[in-house]
Backbone as CSV, one residue per row, in Angstrom:
resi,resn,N_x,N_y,N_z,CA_x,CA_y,CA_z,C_x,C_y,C_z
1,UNK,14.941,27.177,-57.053,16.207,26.649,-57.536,16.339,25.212,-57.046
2,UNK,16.806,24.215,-57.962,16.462,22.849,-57.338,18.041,22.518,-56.890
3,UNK,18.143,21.381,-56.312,19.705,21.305,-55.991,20.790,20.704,-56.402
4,UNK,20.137,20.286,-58.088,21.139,19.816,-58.870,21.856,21.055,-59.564
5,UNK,21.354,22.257,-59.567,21.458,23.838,-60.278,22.239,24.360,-59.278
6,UNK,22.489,24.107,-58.046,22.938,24.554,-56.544,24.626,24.936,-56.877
7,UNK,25.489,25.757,-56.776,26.714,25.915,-57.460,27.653,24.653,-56.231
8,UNK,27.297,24.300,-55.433,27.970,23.650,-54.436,27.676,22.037,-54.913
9,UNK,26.614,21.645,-55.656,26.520,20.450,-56.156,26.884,20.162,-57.837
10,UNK,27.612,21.401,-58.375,27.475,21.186,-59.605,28.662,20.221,-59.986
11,UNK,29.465,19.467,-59.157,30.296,18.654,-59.059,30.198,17.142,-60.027
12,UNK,30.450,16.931,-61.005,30.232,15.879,-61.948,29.966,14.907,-61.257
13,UNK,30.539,14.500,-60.376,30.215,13.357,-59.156,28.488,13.029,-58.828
14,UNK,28.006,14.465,-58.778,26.827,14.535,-58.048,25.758,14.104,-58.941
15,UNK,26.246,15.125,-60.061,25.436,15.076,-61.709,25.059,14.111,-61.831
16,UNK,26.262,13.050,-62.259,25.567,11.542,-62.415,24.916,10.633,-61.654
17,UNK,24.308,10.021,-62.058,23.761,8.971,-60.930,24.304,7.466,-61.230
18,UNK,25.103,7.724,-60.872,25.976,6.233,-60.653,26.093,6.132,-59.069
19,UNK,25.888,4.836,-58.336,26.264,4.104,-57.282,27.474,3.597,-56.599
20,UNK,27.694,4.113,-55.941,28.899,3.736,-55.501,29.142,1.847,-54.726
21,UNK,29.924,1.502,-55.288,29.985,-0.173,-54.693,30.003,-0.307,-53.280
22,UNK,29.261,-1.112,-52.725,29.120,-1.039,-51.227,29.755,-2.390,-51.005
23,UNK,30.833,-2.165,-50.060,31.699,-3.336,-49.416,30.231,-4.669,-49.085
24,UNK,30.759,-5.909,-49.410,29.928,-7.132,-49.106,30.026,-7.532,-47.838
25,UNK,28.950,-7.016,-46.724,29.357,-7.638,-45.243,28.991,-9.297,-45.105
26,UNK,29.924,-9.520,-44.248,29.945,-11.131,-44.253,28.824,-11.203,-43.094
27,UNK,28.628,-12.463,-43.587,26.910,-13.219,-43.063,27.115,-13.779,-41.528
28,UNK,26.614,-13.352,-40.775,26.554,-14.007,-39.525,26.636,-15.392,-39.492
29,UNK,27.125,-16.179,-38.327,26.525,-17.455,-38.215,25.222,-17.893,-38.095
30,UNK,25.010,-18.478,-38.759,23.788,-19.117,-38.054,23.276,-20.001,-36.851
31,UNK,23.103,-19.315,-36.282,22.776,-19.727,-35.098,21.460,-20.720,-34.799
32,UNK,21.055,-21.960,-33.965,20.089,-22.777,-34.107,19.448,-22.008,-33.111
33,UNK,17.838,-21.929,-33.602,16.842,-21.584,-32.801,16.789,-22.139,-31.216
34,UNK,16.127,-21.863,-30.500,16.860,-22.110,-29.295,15.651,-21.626,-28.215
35,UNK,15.015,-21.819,-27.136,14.454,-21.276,-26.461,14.986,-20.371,-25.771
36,UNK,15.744,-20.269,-25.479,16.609,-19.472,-24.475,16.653,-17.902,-25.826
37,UNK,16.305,-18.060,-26.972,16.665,-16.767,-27.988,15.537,-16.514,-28.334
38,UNK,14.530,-17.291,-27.716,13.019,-16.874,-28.419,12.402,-15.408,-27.715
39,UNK,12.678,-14.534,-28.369,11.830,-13.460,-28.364,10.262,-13.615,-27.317
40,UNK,9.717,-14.793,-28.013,8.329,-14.693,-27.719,7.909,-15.771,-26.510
41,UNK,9.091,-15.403,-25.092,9.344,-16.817,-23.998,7.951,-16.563,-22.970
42,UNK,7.418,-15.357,-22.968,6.737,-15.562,-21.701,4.964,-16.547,-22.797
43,UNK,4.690,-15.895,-24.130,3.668,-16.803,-25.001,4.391,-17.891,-24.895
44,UNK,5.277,-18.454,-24.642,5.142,-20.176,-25.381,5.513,-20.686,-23.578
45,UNK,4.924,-20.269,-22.644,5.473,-20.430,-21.241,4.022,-21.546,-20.963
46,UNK,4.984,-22.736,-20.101,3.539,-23.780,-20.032,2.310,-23.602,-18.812
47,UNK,1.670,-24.666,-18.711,0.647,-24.511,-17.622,1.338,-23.917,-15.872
48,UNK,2.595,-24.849,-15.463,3.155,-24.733,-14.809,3.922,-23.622,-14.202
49,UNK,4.286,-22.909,-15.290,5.204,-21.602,-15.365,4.268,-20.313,-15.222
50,UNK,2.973,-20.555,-15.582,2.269,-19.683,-15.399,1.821,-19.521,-14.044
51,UNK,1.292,-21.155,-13.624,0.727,-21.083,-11.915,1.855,-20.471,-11.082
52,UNK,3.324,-20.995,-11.504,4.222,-20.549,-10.423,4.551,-18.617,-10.612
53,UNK,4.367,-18.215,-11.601,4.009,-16.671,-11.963,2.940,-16.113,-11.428
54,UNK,1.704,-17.162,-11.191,0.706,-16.549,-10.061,1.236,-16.595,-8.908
55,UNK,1.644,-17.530,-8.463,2.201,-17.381,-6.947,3.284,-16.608,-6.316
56,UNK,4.013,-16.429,-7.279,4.952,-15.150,-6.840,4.241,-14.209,-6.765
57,UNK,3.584,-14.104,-7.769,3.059,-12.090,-7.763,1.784,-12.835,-6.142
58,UNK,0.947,-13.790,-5.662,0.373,-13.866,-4.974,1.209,-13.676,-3.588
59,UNK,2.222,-14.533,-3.255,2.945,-14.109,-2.417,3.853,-12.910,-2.215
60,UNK,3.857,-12.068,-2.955,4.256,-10.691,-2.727,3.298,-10.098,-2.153
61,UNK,1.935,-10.306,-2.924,0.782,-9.266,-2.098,0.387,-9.708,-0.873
62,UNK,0.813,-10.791,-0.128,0.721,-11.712,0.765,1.977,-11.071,1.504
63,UNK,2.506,-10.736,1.159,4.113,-10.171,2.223,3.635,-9.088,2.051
64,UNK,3.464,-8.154,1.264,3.144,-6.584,1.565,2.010,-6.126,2.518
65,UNK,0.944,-7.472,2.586,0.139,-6.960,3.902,0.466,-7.813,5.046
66,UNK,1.143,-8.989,4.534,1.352,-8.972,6.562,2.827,-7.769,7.075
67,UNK,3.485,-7.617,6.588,4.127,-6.563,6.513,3.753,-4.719,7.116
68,UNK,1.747,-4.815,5.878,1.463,-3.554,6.886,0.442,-4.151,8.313
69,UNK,0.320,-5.328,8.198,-0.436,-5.655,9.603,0.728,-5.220,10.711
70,UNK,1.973,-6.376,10.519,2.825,-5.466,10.952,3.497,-3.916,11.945
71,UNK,3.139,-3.093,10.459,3.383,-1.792,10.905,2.110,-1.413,11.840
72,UNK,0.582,-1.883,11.508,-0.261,-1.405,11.996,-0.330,-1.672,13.557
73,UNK,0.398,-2.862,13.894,0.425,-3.560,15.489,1.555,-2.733,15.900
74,UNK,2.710,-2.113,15.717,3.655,-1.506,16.167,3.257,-0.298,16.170
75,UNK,2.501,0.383,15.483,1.788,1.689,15.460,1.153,1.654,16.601
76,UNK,-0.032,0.698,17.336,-0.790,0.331,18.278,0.045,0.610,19.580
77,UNK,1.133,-0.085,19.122,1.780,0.211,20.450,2.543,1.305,20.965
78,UNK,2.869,2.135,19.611,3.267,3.082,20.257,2.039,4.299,20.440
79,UNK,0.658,3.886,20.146,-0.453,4.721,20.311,-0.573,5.832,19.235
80,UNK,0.116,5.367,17.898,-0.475,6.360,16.884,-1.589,6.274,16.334
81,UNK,-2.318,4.702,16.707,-3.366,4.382,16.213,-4.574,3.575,17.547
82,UNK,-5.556,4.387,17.192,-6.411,3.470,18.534,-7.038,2.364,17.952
83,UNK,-7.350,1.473,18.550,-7.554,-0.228,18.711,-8.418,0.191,18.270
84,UNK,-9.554,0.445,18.094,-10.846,0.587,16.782,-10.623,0.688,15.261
85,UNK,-9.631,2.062,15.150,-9.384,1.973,14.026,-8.276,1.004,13.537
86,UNK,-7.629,0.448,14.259,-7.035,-0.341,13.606,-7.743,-1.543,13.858
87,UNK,-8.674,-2.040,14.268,-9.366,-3.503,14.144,-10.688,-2.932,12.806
88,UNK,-10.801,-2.042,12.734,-11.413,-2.031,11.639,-10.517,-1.511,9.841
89,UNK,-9.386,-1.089,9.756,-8.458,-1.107,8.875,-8.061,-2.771,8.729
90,UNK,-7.549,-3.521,10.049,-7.196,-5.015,9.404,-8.528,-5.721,8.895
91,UNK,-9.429,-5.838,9.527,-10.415,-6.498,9.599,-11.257,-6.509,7.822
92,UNK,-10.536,-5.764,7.214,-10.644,-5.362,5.963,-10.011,-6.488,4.933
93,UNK,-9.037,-6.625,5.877,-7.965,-7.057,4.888,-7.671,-8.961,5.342
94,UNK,-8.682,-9.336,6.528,-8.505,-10.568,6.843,-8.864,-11.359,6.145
95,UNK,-10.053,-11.581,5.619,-10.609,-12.486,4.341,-9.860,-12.582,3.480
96,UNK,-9.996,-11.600,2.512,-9.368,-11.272,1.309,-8.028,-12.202,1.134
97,UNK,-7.415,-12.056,2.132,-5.981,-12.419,2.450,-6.461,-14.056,2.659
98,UNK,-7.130,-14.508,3.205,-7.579,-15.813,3.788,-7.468,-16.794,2.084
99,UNK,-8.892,-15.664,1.524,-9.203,-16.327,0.239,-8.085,-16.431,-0.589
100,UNK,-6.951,-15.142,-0.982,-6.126,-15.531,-1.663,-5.197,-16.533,-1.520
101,UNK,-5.008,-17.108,-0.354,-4.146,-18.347,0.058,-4.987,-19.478,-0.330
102,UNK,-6.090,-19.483,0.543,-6.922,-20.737,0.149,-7.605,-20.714,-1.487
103,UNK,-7.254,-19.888,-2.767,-7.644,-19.981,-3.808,-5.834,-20.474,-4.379
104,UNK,-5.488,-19.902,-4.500,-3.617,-20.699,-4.120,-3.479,-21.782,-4.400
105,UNK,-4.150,-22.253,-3.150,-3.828,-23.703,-2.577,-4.642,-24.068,-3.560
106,UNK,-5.858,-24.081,-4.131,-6.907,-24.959,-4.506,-5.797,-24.934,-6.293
107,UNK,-5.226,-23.940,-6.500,-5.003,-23.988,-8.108,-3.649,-25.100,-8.178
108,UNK,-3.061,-24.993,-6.631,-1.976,-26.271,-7.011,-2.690,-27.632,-6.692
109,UNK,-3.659,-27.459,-6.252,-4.605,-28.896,-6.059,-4.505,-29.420,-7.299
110,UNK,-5.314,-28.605,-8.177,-6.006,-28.319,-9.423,-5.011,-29.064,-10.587
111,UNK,-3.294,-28.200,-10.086,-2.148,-28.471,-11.205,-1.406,-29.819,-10.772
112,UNK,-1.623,-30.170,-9.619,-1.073,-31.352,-9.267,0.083,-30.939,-8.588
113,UNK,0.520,-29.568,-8.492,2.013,-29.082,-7.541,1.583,-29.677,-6.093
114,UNK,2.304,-31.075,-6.207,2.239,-31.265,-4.655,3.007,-31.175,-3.823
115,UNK,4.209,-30.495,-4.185,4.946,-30.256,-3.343,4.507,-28.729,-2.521
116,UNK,4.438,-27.662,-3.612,3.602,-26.664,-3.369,2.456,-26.741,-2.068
117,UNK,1.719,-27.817,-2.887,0.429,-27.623,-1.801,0.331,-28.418,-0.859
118,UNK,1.374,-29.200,-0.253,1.749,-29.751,1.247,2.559,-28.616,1.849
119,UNK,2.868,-27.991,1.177,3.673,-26.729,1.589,2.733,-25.770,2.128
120,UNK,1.531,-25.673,1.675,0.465,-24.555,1.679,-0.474,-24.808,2.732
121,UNK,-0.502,-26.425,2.996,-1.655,-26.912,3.472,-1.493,-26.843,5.403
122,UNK,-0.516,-26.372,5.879,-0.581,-26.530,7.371,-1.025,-24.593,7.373
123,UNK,-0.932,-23.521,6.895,-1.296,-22.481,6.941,-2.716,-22.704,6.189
124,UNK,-3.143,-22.971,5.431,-4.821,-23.144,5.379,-5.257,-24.206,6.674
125,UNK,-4.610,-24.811,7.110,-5.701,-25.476,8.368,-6.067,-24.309,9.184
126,UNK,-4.581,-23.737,9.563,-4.923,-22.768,10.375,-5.731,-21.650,10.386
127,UNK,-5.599,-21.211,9.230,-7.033,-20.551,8.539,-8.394,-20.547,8.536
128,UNK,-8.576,-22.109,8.022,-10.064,-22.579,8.126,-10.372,-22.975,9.935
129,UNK,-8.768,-23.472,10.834,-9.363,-23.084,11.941,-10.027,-22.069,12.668
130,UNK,-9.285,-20.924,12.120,-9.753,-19.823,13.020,-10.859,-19.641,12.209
131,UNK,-11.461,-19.354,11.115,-12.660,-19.189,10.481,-13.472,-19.893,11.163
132,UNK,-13.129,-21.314,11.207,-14.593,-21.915,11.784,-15.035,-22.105,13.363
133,UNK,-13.619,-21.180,14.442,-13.746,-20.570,15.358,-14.541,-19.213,15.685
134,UNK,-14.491,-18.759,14.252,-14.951,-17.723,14.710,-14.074,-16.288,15.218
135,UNK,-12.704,-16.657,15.081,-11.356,-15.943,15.719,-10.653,-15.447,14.859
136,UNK,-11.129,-15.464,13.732,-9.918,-14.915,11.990,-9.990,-13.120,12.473
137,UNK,-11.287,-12.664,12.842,-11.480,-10.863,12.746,-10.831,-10.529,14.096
138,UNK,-10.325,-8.956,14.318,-9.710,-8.444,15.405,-11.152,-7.879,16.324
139,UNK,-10.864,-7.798,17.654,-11.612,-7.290,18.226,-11.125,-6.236,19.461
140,UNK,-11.661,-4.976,19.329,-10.812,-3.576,19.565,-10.781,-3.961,21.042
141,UNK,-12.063,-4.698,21.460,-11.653,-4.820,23.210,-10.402,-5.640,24.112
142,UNK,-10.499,-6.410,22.708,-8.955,-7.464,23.446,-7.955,-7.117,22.555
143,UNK,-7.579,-6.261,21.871,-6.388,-6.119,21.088,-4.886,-6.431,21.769
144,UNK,-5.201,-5.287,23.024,-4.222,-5.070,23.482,-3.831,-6.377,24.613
145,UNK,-4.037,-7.418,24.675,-4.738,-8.565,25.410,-3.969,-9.729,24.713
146,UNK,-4.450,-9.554,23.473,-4.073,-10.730,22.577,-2.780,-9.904,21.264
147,UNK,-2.325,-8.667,21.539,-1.290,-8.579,20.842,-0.430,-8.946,20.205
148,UNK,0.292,-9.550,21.508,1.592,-10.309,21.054,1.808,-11.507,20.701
149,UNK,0.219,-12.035,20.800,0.000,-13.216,19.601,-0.257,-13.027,18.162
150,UNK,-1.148,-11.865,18.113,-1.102,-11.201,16.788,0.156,-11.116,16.125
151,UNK,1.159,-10.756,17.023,2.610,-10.024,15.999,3.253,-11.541,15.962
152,UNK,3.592,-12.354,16.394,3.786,-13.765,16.655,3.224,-14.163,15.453
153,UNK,1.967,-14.241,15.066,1.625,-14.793,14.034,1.565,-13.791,13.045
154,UNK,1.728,-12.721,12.412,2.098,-12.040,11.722,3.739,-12.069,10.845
155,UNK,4.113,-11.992,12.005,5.875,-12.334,11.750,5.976,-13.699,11.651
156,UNK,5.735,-14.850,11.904,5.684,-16.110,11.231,4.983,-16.014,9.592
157,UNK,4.203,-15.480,9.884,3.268,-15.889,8.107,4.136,-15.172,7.249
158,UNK,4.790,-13.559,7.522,5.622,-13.148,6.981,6.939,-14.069,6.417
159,UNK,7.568,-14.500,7.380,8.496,-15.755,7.287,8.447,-16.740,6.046
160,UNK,6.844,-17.375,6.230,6.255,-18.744,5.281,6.025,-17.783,4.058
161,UNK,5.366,-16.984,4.001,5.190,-15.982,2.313,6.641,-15.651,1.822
162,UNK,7.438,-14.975,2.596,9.143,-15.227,1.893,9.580,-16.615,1.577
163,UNK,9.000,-17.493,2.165,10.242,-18.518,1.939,8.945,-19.421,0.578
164,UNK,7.716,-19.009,0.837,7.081,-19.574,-0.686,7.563,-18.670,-1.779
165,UNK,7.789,-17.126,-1.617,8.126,-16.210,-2.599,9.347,-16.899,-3.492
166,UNK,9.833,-16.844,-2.533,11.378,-17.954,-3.180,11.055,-18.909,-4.030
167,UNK,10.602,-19.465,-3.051,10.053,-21.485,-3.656,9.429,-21.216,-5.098
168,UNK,8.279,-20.284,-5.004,7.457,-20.253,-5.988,8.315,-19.551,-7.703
169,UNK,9.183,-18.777,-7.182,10.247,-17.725,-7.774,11.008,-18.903,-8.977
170,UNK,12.071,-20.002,-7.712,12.109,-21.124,-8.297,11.413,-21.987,-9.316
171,UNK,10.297,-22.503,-8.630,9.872,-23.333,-9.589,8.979,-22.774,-10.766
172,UNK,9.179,-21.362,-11.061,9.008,-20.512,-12.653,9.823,-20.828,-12.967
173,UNK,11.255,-20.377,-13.064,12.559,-20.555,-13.291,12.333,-21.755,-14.292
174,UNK,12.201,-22.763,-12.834,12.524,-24.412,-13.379,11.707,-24.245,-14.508
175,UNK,10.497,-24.423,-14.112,9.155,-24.472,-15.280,9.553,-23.809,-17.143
176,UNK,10.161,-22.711,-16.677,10.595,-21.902,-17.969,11.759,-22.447,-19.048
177,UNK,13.153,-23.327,-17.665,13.684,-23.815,-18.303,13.426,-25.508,-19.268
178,UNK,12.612,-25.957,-18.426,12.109,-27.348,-18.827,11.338,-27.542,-19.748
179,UNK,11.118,-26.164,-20.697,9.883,-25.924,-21.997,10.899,-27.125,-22.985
């Protein structure tokens, strides 16, 4: 049975196929294109906006491990962790961390952010100092010796990675608005 035959549609109304007039909605303004409305802001984002988008997400992963170096030196002290395994858990993570600063630094070389990379450049000395000391890796026999220089400089670098997180946070911002 189809549902023009249906006794509930046999309503002359239904029968015919005439259209009913649909009210004329009025036309929006037109609005001028605009960056700030572009759909497509992070593609049309410049050289600048991108480096400072690396450096945030770089300085986050830069705060989340001095953060667990951190936890790992306060662990030490309260003896949940023995000085071996934890000079071999950081000792993991010292380079890595080294290179991502000093690759950082080299890309605002690169972009010309010099404000950035006078900003960057007294924590890479210190870096390439201790590297070319010989003093960047932990060593389980003096941990407990040289501790509270460890957390000293832990909690400072923590400090400088927040306050670039910011900086860097900023000058996306800027970068994004200045397209």
């Amino acid at each position: 049975m189809s549902l023009s035959r249906a006794p509930f549609f046999s309503s002359s109304a239904f029968s015919q196929n005439t259209e009913l007039p649909i009210a004329k909605q009025p036309t929006p303004p037109h609005f001028p294109k605009h960056k700030a409305y572009d759909k497509n802001l992070i593609g049309t984002m410049n050289v600048e906006g991108y480096l400072f988008l690396f450096g945030v997400v770089m300085a986050a992963v830069l705060l989340f491990a001095m953060v667990f170096f951190i936890i790992m030196f306060s662990d030490l002290e309260c003896d949940y962790i023995n000085p071996i395994d934890l000079c071999n858990r950081l000792n993991t993570f010292v380079l890595p961390e080294r290179f991502a600063h000093a690759f950082l630094w080299a890309m605002f070389l690169l972009k010309g952010s010099w404000i950035a990379l006078l900003l960057n450049t007294p924590l890479l000395a210190w870096h390439g100092y201790q590297v070319m000391n010989n003093r960047h890796m932990y060593d389980a026999t003096e941990i407990f010796r040289t501790l509270p220089q460890h957390k000293k400089e832990c909690f400072l670098k923590l400090g400088f990675y927040l306050l670039c997180f910011f900086y860097y946070l900023y000058r996306m911002i800027l970068a994004l608005l200045n397209e």
